[in-house]
C-alpha positions as CSV (number, residue, x, y, z in Angstrom):
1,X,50.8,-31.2,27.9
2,X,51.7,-27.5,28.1
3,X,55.6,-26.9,28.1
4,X,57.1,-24.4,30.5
5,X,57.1,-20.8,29.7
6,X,60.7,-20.9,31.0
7,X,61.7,-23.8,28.0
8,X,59.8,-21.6,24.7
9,X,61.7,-19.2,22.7
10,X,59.9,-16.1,21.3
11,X,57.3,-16.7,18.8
12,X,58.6,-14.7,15.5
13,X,55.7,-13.9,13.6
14,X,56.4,-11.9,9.8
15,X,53.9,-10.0,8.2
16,X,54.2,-8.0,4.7
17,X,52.9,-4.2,4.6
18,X,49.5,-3.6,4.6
19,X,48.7,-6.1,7.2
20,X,47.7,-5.5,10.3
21,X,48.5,-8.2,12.8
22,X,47.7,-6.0,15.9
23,X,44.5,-8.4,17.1
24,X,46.3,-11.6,17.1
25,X,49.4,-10.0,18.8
26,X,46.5,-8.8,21.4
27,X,45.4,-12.3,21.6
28,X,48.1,-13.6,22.1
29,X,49.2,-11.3,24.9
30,X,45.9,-12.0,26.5
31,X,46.1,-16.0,26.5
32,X,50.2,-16.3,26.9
33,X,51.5,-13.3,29.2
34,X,53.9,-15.1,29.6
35,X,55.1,-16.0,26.2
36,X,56.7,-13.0,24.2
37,X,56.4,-12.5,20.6
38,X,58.5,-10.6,18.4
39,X,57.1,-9.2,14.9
40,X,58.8,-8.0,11.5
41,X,57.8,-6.7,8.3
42,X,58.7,-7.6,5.5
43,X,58.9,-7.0,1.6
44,X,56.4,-9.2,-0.5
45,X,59.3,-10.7,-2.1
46,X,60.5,-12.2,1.3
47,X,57.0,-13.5,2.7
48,X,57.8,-16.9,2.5
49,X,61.8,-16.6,3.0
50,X,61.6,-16.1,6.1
51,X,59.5,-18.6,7.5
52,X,61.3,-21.4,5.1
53,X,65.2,-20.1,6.2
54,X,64.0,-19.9,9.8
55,X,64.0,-16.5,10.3
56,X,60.5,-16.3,11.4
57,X,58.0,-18.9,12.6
58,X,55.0,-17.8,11.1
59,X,54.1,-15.3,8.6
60,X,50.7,-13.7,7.6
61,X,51.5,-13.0,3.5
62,X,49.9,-12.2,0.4
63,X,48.2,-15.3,-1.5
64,X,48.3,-17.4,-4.0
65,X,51.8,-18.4,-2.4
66,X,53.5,-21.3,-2.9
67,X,52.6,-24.3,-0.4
68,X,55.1,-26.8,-1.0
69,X,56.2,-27.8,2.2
70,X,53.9,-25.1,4.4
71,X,50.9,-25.0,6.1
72,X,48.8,-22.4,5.0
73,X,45.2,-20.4,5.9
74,X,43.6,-18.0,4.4
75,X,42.1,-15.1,6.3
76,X,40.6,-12.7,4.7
77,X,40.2,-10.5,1.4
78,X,41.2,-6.9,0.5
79,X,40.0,-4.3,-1.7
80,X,42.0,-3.4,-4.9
81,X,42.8,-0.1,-5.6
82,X,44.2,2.0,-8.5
83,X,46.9,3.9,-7.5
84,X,47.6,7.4,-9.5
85,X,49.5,10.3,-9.4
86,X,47.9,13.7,-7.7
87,X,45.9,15.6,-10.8
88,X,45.0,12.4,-12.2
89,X,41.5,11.7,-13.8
90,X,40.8,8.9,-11.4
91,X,40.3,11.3,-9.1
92,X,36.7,12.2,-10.5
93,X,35.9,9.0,-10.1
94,X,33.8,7.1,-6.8
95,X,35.6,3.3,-8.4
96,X,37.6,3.0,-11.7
97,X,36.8,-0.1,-14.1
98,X,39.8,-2.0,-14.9
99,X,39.0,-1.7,-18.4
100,X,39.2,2.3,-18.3
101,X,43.0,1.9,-17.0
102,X,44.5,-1.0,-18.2
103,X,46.5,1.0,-21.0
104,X,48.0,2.7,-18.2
105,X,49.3,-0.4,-16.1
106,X,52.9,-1.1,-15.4
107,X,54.3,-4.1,-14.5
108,X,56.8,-4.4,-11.5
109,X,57.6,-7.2,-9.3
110,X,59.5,-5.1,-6.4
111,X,58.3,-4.1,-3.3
112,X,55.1,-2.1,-3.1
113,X,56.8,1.0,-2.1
114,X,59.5,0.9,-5.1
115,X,55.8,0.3,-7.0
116,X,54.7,3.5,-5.5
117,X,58.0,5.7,-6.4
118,X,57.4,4.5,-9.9
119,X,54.0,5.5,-9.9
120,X,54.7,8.8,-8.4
121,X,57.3,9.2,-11.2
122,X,54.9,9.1,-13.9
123,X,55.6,5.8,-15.0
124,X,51.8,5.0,-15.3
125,X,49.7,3.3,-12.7
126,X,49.6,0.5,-10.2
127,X,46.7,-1.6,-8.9
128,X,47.4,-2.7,-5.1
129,X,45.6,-3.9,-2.2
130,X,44.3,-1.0,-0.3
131,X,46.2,-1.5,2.7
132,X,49.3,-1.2,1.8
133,X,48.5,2.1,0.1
134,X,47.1,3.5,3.4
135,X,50.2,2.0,4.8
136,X,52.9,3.6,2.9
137,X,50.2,6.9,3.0
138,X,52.2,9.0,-0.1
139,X,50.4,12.6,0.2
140,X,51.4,13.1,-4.0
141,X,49.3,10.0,-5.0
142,X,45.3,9.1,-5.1
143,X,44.0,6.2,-5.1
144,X,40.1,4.6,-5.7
145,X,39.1,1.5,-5.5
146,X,39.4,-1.0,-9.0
147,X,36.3,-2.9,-10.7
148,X,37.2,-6.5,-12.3
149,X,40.2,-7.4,-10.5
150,X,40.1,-9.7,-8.0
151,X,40.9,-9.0,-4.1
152,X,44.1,-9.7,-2.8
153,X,43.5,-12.8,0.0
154,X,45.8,-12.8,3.0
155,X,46.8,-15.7,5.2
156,X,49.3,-17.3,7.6
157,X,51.9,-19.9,6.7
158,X,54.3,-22.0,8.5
159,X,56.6,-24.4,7.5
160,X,54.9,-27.9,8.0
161,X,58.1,-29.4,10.2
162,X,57.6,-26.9,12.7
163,X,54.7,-27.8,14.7
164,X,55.8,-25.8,18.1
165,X,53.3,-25.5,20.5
166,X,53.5,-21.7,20.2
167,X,52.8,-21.9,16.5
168,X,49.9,-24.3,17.0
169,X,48.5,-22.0,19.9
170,X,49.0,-19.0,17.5
């Protein structure tokens, strides 16, 4: 049985940067008029915090996550890139090997776009989906795409005791 528009709250859907969530929203619109959604973005750090402290009902994040207690799907696969300051040597380059950079690596486990002030800095280089880059679009970085790392898989996740019909429809 289909509840009443009148007795469902807004389905809040999460996504991280990079993603664009635009064709299910459209869906969604489409099938349930009716039903409103609201959206958020938010950092990497927080994909799964949201959905597990009830912030959000649904999330589409960054995988491998952690499934204890969520339902999870994968969707689909992105393109790694290597992410350089302007003048760089990448730049001569149609796809870098990971290989050729990995001297140059930092690691960071902030936000993408802290990632890409430290990169701009000169701190070395970064290897991100290619997405997010075009997302955060920084006009004094390049970027080409990365041989021998492996693409960065995006899904949805939901907490397993939430099993709305909105969430179910979604």
């Amino acid at each position: 049985m289909v509840p009443e528009p009148s007795s469902l709250p807004a389905l809040r859907v999460a996504f991280v940067a990079g993603v664009s969530p635009g064709k299910w929203f459209h869906r969604w619109e489409e099938r349930f008029p009716e039903l409103p959604i609201t959206s958020a973005m938010v950092d990497d750090a927080e994909q799964l915090a949201v959905i597990r402290d009830g912030r959000a009902d649904i999330a589409f994040v960054r995988l491998p996550v952690d499934r204890e207690g969520l339902h999870v799907i994968p969707l689909y696969e992105e393109l790694p890139v290597v992410v350089a300051p302007k003048g760089h040597e990448i730049q001569a380059f149609d796809e870098v090997p990971l290989a050729e950079i990995e001297d140059e690596l930092f690691e960071y486990d902030g936000g993408a776009s802290e990632r890409l002030d430290l990169v701009e800095g000169g701190a070395g280089l970064a290897i991100l989906p290619m997405s997010v880059v075009r997302h955060f679009n920084r006009k004094e970085l390049r970027y080409r795409p990365v041989t021998g790392v492996a693409e960065y898989a995006v899904g949805i996740a939901w907490r397993r005791d939430n099993e709305s019909y909105a969430i179910q429809e979604f």
